[in-house]
C-alpha positions in Angstrom: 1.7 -19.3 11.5 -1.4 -18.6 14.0 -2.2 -15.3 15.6 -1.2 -16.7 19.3 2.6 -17.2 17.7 2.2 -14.0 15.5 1.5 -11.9 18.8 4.5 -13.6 20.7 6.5 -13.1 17.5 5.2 -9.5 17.6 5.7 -8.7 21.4 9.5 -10.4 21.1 10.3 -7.8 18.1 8.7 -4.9 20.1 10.9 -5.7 23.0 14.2 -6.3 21.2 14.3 -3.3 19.0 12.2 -0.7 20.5 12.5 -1.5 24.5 9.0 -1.0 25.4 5.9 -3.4 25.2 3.3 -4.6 23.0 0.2 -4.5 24.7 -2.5 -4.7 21.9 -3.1 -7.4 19.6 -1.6 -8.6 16.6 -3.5 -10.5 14.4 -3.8 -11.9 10.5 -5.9 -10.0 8.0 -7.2 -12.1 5.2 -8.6 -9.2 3.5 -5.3 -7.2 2.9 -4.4 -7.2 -0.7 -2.7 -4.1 -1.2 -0.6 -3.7 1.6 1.5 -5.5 4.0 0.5 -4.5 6.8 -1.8 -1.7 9.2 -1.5 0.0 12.1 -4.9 0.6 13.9 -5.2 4.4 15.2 -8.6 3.5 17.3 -7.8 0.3 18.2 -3.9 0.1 18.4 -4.0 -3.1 17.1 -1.7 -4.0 14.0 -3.3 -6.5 11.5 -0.8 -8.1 9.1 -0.9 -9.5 5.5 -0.5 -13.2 5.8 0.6 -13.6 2.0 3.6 -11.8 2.1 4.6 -14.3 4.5 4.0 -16.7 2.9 5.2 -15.4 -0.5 8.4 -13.6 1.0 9.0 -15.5 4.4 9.7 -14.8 8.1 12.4 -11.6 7.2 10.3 -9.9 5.2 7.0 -10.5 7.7 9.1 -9.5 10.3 10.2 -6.0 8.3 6.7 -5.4 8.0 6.0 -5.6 11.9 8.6 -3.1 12.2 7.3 -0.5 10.4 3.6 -1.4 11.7 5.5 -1.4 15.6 7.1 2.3 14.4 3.3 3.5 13.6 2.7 2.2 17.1 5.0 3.3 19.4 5.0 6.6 18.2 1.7 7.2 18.2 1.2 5.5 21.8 4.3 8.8 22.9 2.6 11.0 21.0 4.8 11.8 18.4 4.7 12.0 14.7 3.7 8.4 13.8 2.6 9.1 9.9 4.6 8.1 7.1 5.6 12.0 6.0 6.7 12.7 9.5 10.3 13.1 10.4 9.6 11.2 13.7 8.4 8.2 11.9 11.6 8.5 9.3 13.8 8.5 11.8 12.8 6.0 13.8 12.1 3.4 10.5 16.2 3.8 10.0 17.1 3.3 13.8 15.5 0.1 13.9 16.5 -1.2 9.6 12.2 -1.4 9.2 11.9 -0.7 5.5 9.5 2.1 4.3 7.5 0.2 1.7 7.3 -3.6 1.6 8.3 -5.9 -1.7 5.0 -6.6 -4.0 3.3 -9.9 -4.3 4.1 -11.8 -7.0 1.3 -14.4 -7.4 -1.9 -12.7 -5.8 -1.2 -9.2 -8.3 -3.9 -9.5 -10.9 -4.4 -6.5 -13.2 -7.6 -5.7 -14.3 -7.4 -5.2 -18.1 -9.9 -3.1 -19.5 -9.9 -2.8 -23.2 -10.4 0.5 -25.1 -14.3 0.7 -26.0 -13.6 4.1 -27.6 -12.2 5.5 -30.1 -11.4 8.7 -31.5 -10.1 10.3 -34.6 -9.1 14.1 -35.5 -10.7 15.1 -38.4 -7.8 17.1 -39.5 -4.4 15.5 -38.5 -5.8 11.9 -38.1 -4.7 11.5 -34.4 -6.7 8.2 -32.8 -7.2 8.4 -29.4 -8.5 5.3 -27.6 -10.5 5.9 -23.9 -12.5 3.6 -21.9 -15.1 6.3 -21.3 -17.4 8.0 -23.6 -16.0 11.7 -24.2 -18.1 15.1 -24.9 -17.4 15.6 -29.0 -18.6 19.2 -28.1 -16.2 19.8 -25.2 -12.8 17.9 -26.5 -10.6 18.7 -29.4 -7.3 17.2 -30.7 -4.6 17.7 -28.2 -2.0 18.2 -31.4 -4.3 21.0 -33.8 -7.0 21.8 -32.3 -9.6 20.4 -35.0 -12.9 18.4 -33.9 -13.0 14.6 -33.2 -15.2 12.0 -34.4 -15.9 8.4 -32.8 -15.3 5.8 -35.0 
């Protein structure tokens, strides 16, 4: 799906459910990863995450332009557009957008840090494991209170 067909696409939506027009542009983000989607504030462009359509399909790309078209519109009248705003609540359940959108699947990678550190109370035995270097002088078991040494 191209951006010419994803701003049709988008302009059709804004139409149907909300009445009024799109009159920015709509376009494909290849940087996303975190999110579906993102409403513009300076711009009042929306930029869309092309994996989740391709991961999750049209309904769920579609969802996401809904909520990004409730950032829009309400922001465009002035009104509460953010996400803790009872405007933007409101108007998310009169048109079914959904709040947050599914996670990707395939493109998620965590990053797995391993443990470089590890501490032991000299009194109870407690180990602690941390990926960054703690003060000796400054920390103390969390259980007795006694010193900690780095094995």
């Amino acid at each position: 799906m191209e951006n010419e067909i994803l701003q049709k696409l988008v302009e059709e939506l804004s139409l149907q459910y909300f009445n009024r027009p799109f009159l920015h542009q709509a376009t494909f983000n290849a940087r996303l990863r975190t999110t579906g989607g993102r409403y513009l504030l300076k711009t009042s462009n929306v930029e869309l995450n092309k994996l989740y359509f391709q991961e999750h399909g049209i309904e769920e790309l579609k969802g996401i332009i809904l909520h990004e078209l409730c950032h829009y519109h309400l922001h465009i009248m002035k009104k509460g557009y953010k996400h803790e705003d009872k405007d933007f609540k409101d108007l998310l359940k009169q048109v079914g957008a959904p709040r947050y959108c599914k996670p990707l699947t395939t493109t998620t990678k965590k990053r797995i840090v391993p443990y470089k550190y590890r501490y032991i109370c000299t009194k109870c035995g407690q180990t602690y494991l941390r990926k960054r270097k703690v003060d000796l002088k400054r920390f103390v078991c969390g259980i007795c209170k006694s010193t900690l040494k780095q094995l």
